[in-house]
C-alpha positions in Angstrom: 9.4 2.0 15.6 7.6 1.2 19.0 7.5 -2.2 20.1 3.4 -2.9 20.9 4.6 -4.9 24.1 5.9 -1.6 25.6 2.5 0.4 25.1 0.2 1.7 27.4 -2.2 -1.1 28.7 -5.2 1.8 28.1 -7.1 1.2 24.6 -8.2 4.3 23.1 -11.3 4.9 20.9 -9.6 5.5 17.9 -7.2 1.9 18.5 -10.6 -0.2 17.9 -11.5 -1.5 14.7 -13.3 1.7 12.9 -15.9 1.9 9.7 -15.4 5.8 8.4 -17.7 7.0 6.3 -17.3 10.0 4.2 -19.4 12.5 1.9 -16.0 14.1 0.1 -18.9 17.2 -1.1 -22.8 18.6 -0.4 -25.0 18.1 -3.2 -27.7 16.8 -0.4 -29.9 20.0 -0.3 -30.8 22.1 2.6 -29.7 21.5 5.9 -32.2 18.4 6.8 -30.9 16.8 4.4 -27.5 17.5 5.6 -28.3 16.3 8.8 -29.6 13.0 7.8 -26.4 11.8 6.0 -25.2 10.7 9.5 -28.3 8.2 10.1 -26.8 6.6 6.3 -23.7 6.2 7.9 -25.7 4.6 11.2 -27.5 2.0 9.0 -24.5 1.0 7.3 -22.6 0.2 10.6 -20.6 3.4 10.3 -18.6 4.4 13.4 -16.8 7.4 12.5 -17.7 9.8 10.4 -14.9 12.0 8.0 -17.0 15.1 8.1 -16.6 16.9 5.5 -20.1 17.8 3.8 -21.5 20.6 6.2 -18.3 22.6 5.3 -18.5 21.8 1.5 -17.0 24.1 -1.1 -17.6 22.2 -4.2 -15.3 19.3 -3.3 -12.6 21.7 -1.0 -13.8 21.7 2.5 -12.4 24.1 4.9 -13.9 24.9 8.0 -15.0 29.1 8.4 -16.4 29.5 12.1 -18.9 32.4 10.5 -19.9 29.9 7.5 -20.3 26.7 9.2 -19.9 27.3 12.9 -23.9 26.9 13.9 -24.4 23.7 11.2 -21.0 21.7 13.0 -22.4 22.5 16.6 -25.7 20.7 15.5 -24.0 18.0 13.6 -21.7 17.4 16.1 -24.1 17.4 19.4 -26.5 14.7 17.4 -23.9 12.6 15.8 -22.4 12.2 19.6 -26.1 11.5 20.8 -25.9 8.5 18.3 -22.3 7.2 19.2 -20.9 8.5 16.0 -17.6 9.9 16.5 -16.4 12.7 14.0 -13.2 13.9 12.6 -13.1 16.8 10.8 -12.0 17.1 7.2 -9.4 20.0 6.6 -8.0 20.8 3.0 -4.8 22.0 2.9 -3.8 21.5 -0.6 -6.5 23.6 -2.8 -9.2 26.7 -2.1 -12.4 26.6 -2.5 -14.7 28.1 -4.6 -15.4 31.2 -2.4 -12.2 31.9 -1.8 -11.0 31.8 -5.2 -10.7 35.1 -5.4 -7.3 35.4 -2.7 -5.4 33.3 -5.4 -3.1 36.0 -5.7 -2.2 36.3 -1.4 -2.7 32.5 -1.1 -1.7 30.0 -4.4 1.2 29.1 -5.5 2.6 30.9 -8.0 5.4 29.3 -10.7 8.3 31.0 -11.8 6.5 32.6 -14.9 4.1 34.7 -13.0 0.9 32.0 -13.8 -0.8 30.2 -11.0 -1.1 26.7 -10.1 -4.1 24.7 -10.2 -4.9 21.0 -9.9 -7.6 18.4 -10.3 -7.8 19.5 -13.9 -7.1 22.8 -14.0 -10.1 23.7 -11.6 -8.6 24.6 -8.5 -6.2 26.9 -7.2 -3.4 25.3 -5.1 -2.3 27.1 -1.5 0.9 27.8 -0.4 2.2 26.7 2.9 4.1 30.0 3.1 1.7 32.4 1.8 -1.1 34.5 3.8 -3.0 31.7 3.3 -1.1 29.7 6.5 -2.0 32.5 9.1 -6.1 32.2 7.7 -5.3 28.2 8.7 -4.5 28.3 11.9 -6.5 30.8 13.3 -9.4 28.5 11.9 -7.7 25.6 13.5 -7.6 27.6 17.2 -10.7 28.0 16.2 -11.8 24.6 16.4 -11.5 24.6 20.5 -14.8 25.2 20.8 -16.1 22.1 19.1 -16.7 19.1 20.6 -14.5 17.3 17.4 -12.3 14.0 18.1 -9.9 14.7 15.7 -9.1 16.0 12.4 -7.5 15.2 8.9 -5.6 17.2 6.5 -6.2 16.6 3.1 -2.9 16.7 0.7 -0.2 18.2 3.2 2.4 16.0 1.4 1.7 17.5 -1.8 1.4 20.8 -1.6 5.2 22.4 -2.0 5.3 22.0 -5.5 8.2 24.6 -6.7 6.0 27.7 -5.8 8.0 31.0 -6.0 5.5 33.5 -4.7 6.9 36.7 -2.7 6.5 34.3 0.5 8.5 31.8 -0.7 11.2 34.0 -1.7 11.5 35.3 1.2 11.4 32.0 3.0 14.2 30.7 0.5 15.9 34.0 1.4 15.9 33.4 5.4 16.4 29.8 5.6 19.2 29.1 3.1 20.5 32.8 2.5 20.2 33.1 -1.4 17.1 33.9 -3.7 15.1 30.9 -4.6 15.7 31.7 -8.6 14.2 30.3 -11.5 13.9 27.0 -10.9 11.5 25.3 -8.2 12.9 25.1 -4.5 15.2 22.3 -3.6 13.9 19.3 -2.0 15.2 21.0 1.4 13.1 23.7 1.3 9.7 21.3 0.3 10.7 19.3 3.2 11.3 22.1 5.5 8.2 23.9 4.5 6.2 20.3 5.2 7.7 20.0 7.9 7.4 23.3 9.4 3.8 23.8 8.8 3.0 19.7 9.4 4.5 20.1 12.7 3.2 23.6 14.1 -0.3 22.1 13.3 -0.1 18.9 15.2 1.3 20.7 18.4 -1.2 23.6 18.2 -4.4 21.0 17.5 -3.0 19.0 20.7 -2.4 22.3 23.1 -6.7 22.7 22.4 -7.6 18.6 22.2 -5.1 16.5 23.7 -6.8 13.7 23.1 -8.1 14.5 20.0 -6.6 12.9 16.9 -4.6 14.3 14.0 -4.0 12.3 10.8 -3.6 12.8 6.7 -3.1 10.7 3.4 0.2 9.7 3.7 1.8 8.3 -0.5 2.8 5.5 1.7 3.1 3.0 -1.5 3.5 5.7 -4.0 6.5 6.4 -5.8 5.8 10.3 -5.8 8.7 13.3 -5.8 11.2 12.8 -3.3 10.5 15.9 -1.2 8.1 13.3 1.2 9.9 12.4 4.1 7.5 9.8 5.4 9.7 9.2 8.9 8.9 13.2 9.8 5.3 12.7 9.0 4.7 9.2 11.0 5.8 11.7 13.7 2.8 14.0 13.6 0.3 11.3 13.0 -2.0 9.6 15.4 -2.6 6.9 13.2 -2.1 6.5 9.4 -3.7 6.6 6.1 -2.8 6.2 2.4 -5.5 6.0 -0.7 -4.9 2.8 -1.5 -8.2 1.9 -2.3 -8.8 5.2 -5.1 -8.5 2.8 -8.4 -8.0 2.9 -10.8 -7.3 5.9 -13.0 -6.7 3.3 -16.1 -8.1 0.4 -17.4 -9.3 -1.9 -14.9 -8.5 -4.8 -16.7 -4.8 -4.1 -16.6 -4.9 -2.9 -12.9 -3.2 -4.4 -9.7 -6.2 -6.2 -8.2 -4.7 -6.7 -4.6 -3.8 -3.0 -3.9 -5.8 -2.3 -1.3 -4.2 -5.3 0.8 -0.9 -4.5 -0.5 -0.9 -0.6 0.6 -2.1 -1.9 4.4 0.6 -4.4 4.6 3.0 -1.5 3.8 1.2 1.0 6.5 1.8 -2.1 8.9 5.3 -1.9 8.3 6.2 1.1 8.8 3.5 1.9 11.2 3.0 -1.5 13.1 2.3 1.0 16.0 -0.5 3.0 15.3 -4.0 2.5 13.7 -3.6 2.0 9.8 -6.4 3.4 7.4 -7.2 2.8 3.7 -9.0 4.9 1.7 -11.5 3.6 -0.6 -13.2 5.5 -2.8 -16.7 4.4 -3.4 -16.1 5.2 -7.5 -14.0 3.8 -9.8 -11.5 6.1 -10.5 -11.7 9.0 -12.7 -15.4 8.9 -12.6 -16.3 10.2 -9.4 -20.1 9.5 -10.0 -19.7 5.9 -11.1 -19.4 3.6 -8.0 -17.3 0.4 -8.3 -18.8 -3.2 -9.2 -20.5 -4.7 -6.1 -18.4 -7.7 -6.4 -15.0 -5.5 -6.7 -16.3 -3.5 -3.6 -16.7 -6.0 -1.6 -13.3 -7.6 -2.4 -11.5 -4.0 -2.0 -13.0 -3.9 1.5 -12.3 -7.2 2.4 -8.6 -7.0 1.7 -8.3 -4.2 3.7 -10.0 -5.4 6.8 -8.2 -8.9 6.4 -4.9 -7.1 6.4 -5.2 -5.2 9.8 -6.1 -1.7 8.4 -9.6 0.1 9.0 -11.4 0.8 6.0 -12.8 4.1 4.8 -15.4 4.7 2.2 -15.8 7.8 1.0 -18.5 9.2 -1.5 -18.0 11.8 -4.3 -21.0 12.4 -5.3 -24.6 12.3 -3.6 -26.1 9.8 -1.2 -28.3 8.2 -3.1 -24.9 6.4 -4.9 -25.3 4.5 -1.7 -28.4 2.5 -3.0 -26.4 1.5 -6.2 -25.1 -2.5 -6.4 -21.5 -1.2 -5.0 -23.0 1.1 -2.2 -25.3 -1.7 -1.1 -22.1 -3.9 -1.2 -20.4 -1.6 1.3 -23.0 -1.3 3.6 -23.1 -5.4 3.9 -19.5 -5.5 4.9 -19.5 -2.7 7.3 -22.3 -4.4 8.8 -20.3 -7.8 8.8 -17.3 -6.0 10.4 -19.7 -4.6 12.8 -20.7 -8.0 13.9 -17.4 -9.2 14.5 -15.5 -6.2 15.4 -13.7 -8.6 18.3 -11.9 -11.0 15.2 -10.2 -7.2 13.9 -8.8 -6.0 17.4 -5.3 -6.4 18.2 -4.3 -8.8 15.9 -0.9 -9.2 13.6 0.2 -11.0 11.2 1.4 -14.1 10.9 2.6 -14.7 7.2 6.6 -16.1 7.0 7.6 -14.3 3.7 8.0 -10.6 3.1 8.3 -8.1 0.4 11.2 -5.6 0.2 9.6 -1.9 -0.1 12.8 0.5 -1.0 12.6 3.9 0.2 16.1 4.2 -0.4 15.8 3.5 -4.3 12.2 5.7 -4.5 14.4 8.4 -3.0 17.4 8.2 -4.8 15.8 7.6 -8.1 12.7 10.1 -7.9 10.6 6.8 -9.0 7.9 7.5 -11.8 4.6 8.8 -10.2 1.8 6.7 -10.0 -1.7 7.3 -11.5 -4.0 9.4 -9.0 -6.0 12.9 -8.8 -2.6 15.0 -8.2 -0.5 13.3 -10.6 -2.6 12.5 -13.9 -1.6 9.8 -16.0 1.8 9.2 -14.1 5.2 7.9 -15.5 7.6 5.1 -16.7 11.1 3.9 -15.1 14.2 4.7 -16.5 15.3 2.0 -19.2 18.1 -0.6 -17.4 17.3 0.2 -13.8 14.3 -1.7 -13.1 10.9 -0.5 -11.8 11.0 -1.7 -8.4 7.2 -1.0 -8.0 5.9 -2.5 -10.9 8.1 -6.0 -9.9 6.5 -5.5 -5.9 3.5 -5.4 -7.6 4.3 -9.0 -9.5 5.6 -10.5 -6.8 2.6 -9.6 -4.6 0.3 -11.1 -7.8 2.3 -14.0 -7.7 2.2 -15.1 -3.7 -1.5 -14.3 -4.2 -2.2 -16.9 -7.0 0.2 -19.1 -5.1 -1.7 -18.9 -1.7 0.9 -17.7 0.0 0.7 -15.0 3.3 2.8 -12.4 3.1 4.0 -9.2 4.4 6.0 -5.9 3.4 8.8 -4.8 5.2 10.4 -1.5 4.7 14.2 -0.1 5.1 12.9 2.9 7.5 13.7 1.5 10.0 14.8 -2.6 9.4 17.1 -4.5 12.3 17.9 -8.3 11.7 15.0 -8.8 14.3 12.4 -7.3 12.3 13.5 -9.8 10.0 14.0 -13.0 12.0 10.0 -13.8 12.0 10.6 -14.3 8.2 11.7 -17.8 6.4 12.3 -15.5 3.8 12.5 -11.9 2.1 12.0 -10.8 -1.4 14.2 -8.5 -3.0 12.1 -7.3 -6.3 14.3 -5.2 -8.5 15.6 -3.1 -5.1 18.6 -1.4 -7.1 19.5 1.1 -4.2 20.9 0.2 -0.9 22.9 1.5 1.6 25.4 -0.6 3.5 23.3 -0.7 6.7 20.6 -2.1 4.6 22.5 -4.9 3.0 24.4 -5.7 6.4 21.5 -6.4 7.8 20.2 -8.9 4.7 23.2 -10.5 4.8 22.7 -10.9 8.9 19.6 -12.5 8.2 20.9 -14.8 5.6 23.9 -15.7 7.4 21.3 -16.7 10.7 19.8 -19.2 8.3 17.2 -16.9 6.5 16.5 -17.0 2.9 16.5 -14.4 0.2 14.7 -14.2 -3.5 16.4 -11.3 -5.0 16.2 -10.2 -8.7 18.0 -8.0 -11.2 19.7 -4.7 -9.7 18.8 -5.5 -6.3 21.6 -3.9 -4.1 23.9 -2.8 -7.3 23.8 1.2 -6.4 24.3 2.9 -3.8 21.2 4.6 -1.4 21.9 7.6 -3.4 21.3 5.8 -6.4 25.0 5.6 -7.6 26.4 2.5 -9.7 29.1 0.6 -8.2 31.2 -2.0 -9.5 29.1 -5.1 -7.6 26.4 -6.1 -6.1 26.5 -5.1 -2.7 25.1 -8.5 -1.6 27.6 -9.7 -4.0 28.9 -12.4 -1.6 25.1 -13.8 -0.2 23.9 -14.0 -3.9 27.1 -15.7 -5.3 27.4 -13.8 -8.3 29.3 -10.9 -9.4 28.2 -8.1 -12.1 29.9 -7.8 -15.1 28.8 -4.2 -15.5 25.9 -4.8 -18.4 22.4 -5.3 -19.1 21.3 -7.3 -21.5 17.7 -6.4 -23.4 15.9 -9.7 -24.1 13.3 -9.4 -26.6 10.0 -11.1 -26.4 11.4 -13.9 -28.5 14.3 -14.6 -26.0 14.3 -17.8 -23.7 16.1 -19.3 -20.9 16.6 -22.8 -20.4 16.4 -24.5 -17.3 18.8 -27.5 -15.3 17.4 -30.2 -16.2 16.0 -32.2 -12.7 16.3 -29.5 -10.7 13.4 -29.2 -8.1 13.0 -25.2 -8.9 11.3 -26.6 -11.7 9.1 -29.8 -11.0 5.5 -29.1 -12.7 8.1 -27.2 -15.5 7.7 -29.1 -19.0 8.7 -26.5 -21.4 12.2 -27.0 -22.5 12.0 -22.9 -23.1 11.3 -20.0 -20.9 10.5 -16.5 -21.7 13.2 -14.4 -21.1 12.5 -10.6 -18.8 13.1 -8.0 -20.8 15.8 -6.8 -19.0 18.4 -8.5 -17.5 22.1 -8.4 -15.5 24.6 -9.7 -16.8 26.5 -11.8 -14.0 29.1 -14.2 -13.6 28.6 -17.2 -11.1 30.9 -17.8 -8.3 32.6 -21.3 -8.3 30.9 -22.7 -5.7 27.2 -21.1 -6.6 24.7 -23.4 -8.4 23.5 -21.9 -11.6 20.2 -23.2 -12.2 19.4 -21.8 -15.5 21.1 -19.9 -18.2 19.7 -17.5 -20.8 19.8 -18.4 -24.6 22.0 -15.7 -26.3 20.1 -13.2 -27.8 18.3 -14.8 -30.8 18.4 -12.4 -34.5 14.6 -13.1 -34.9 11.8 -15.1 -33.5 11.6 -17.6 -36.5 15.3 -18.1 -35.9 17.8 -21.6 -34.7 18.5 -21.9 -31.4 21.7 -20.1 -30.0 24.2 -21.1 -27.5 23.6 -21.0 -23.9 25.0 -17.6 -22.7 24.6 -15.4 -18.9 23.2 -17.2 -15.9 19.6 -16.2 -15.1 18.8 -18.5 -12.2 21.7 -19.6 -9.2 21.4 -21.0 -6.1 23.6 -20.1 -3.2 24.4 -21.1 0.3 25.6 -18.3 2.6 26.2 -19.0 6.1 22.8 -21.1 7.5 20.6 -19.6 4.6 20.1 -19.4 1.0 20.4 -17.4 -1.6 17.8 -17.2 -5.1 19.3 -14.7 -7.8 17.2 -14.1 -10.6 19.3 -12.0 -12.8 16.5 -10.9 -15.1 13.5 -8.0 -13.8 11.4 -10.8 -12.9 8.6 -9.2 -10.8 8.3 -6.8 -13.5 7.9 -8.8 -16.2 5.3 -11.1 -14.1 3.2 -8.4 -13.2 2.8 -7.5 -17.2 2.9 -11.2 -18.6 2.2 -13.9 -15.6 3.7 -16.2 -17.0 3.2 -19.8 -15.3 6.6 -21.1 -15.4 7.6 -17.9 -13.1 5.1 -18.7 -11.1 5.9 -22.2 -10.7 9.9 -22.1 -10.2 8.9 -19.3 -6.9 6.2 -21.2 -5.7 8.4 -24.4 -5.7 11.3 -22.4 -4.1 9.3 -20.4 -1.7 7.0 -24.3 -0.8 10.5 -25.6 0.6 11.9 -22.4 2.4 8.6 -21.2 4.1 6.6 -23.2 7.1 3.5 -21.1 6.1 1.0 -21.4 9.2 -2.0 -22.1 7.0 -2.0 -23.4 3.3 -5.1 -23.7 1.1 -5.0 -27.1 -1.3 -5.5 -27.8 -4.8 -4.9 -26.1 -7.7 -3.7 -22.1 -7.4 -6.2 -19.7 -8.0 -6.7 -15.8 -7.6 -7.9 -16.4 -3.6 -5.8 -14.0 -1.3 -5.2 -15.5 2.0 -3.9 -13.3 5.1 -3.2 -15.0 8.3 -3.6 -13.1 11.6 -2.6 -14.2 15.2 -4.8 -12.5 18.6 -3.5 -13.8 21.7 -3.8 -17.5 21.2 -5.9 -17.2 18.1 -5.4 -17.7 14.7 -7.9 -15.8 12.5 -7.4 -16.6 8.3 -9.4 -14.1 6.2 -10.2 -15.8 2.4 -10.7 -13.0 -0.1 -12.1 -14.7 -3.3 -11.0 -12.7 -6.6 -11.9 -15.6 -8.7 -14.2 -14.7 -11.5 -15.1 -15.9 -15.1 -15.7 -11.6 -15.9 -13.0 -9.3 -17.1 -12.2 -6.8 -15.0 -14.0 -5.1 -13.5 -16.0 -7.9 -12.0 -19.2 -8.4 -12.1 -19.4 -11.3 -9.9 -17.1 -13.7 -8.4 -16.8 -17.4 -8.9 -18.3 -19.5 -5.3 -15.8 -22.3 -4.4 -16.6 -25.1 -3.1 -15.2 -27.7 -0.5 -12.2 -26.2 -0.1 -9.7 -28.1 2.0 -7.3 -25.8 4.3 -4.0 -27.1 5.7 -3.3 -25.5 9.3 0.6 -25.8 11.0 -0.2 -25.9 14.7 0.5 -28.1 17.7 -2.0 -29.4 20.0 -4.1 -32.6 20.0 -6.9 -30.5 18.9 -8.2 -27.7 17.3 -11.9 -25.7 17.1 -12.4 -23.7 14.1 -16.0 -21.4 13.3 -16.3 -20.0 10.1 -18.1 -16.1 10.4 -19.4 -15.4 6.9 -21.0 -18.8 6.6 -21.8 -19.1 10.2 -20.7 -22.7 10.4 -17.9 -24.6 12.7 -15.7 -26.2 10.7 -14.6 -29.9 10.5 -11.0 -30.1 11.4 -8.8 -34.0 10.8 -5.6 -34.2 13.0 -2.6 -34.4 10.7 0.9 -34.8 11.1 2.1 -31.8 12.6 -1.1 -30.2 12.3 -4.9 -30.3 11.3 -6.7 -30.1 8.2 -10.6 -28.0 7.8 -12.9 -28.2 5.2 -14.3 -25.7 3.8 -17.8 -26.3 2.1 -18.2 -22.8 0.0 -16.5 -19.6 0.0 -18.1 -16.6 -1.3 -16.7 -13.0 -1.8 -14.8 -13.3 1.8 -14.6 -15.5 4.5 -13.2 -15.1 8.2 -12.2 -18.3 10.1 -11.8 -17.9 14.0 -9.4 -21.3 14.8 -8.4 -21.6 18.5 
């Protein structure tokens, strides 16, 4: 990963804050009506526009120079008149309409002789292999003549899908030396095939723009096949996207509210050099005419923006969804962003704890898809090893509530120095882990860092085989004794009595996870809380104490949490408060958070920022009295923040309310009142 002090001093156009707009199809009418979708864009404070509707095929866009050639010169020489830069929307995963007839020279063909087709069984998918790959780049040499700043690539990462077409075959043939056979490629032929075609496009765009930019919707947070080798396609990508904001393919109400924030912390991560984009969709998945909530908009938006990433919003059906309550919600935040584009420029965070994201274990274990347009429905976890995902997902629920900042950090690419900004790391159900990986937690602990780990974390290998301990065996203080334990929802643990993990704790009973390790505790570990043994019924006596769920353990200068049940997991599905209150007491004495919000814990996401000398907090206010999705969100009033900063004084200007702040000097630090919050609220503190 590039270190952003050793960049080039020059700021390109494309590394200031952007607002894309996007019409993902052309049901607009002729072309004046075409032409005009670029002043909607203007009037909401668009600055970049995804083009994609001049070129429409249904929803497939591919640019044909005898199709669309004379309606992109004109789009292109007005939009640039206006100051609305344009990159052009390439699919590579499907054909269009017209060209629906080629299936047989272009798709992907399975082993049986049938073809595939996705997004319900309506399109045809191309191969990266077939004939299809020469018609692609001679329409991307094409593109030289256009005055385009960049393009994207719609679906690169998943289009080798086991295709056995004669191309294939013959690609198998050459590249390994045996016939592909029966069953779909091996993950070294996807890869290569990605790779191959992922790469030959990004050096031929750059040989006709070299300073145009080439990017495409990476899974970034999705546990998908493991054929995607995110490192290789970082490399061919000017800056980064992932559709974090298409939700939610399910019921709302039993949706991850915070994803959109939680997929840019992740792009950060692994991408802390290069411009990070979300993409949210202006409907609420599957219903591509049926725009999100106003109030659920406007909070998707704002999490995205307060988390460093530029936000796209992208239409799949006509314009006029744009005067709906959720397209006139979108609008009002570009246009706030607009305002105050300087607060979103070159900033990074600041939060103290991170979450664990395990590439290693989505590899290894060929995680469950999630829910989205390629994958349907998606999948469940393998029963005993944890869904890793799912207990991120908790965890990231559970800092929320708890107003706590916090950032993801990946093992692509982690060094001890990544991790020494941190008071502590999260470890949420990360079963595989390769000894680099765990040397370099157990560096950090030893350094005086601390570490929350749960369940599995670090028991198999990085290619997901059990061993016989816990790699981190020695920082968590326990050893595995090879079993997991199913607690059913009538199980408890029991906590120490007095212990501080569990001031604000009155129950003398705790539900149990549903799954836990079963460990022994080292003689010098503290074991904080033991499970009941597995009760015969709920209406049943109490049983004996039995395996520790909760120890304590010093290694080196840091500490060590072990929570032996699937923790994150189980607090994603059942939130339970005691959970909530044993982390946030743990997490209140290990981390010197820069900015803390008072009172009682409620739903308000809080990400910190630093620019230069600045500190800029973003307030995103999911509180609301309405079941998801929300309708409206709860205003809250005089709300008192808690800033950790030196200096005799301090000036602080909220943006959304447009008022400066009162600010009381504390002990090592300063207090600000804050008289109403609303869906969002940026405060500038210098």
């Amino acid at each position: 990963m590039a270190n952003p002090a050793t960049r080039s001093p020059v700021i390109h156009w494309f590394e200031r804050p952007m607002r894309i707009g996007a019409l993902q199809c052309n049901l607009e009418g002729g072309e004046k009506q075409t032409m005009a979708v670029m002043g909607k864009w203007l009037t909401m404070g668009v600055n970049v526009e995804q083009l994609f509707h001049p070129c429409a095929d249904a929803y497939s866009a591919l640019f044909d120079e005898r199709r669309h050639g004379r309606i992109l010169r004109r789009y292109l020489a007005a939009a640039h008149r206006k100051g609305l830069r344009i990159i052009l929307y390439l699919n590579v995963h499907i054909i269009g309409p017209r060209d629906a007839g080629r299936y047989k020279d272009w798709a992907q063909c399975r082993a049986d002789g049938t073809y595939a087709k996705w997004y319900d069984d309506v399109y045809y998918a191309c191969c990266m292999n077939s004939a299809w790959r020469d018609y692609y780049f001679r329409i991307l040499q094409s593109l030289a003549r256009y005055d385009i700043d960049g393009i994207f690539l719609d679906g690169p990462l998943q289009i080798a899908s086991g295709c056995h077409c004669r191309y294939c075959q013959a690609k198998h043939q050459e590249w390994f030396g045996r016939p592909l056979g029966k069953k779909p490629g091996s993950v070294a032929f996807m890869q290569r095939t990605q790779r191959e075609f992922l790469e030959e496009n990004y050096r031929r765009f750059k040989a006709i723009k070299p300073e145009g930019i080439v990017y495409q919707n990476l899974p970034a947070a999705r546990p998908t096949a493991s054929h995607n080798d995110i490192r290789q396609a970082l490399t061919v990508n000017d800056i980064v996207g992932t559709e974090g904001g298409f939700m939610f393919y399910g019921p709302p109400k039993n949706n991850f509210l915070w994803r959109p924030g939680y997929e840019a912390r992740l792009l950060e991560a692994i991408a802390l050099d290069k411009p990070r984009v979300i993409f949210m969709a202006a409907d609420q998945k599957p219903w591509s005419w049926y725009p999100h909530t106003a109030a659920e908009t406007a909070l998707c938006m704002a999490s995205i923006a307060a988390n460093g990433a530029t936000i796209w919003y992208g239409l799949h059906g006509a314009t006029r969804l744009l005067k709906t309550p959720g397209g006139r919600a979108a609008g009002k935040m570009f246009r706030f962003l607009e305002r105050h584009e300087s607060v979103y420029q070159g900033t990074r965070s600041a939060a103290k704890v991170a979450l664990f994201y395990s590439y290693e274990t989505e590899k290894a274990w060929s995680l469950p898809v999630a829910a989205s347009d390629f994958y349907g429905a998606g999948g469940k976890a393998r029963e005993g090893t944890g869904n890793p995902w799912e207990a991120s997902f908790g965890f990231a629920d559970l800092l929320t509530r708890a107003h706590l900042p916090y950032d993801l950090v990946s093992d692509l690419d982690l060094s001890v120095a990544q991790l020494a900004r941190y008071d502590s790391v999260i470890l949420p159900s990360v079963g595989c882990m390769s000894a680099a990986t765990a040397d370099t937690l157990r560096e950090y602990v030893r350094r005086g860092g601390t570490l929350l780990a749960t369940f599995n974390s670090s028991l198999y290998d990085e290619k997901g085989r059990l061993q016989r301990d816990f790699a981190l065996a020695d920082v968590f203080g326990v050893r595995s004794r090879g079993h997991v334990t199913n607690y059913h929802n009538f199980n408890y643990l029991v906590p120490t009595p007095g212990h501080r993990l569990f001031t604000g704790i009155s129950s003398p009973y705790i539900p149990a996870a549903g799954e836990a390790r079963d460990v022994e505790a080292r003689r010098v570990t503290k074991v904080l809380a033991r499970y009941l043994r597995p009760w015969p019924g709920r209406y049943a006596p109490e049983t004996e104490p039995g395996f520790p769920a909760i120890t304590l353990n010093r290694y080196g200068k840091g500490h060590c949490l072990y929570m032996a049940g699937a923790v994150g997991e189980f607090y994603n599905h059942y939130a339970p408060l005691e959970y909530k209150q044993m982390i946030g007491n743990i997490l209140a004495e290990w981390v010197r958070s820069p900015v803390s919000l008072e009172g009682a814990r409620s739903p308000i996401e809080i990400a910190v920022r630093s620019q230069g000398a600045r500190l800029i907090i973003h307030l995103v206010n999911h509180c609301s009295f309405d079941p998801r999705p929300f309708e409206r969100i709860e205003k809250k009033r005089d709300l008192t923040l808690k800033l950790r900063m030196p200096g005799p004084a301090c000036k602080a200007r909220a943006l959304a309310l447009g008022k400066t702040l009162a600010a009381r000097k504390i002990p090592g630090g300063f207090t600000l009142h804050l008289p109403e919050l609303r869906e969002y609220e940026v405060i500038v503190v210098n």
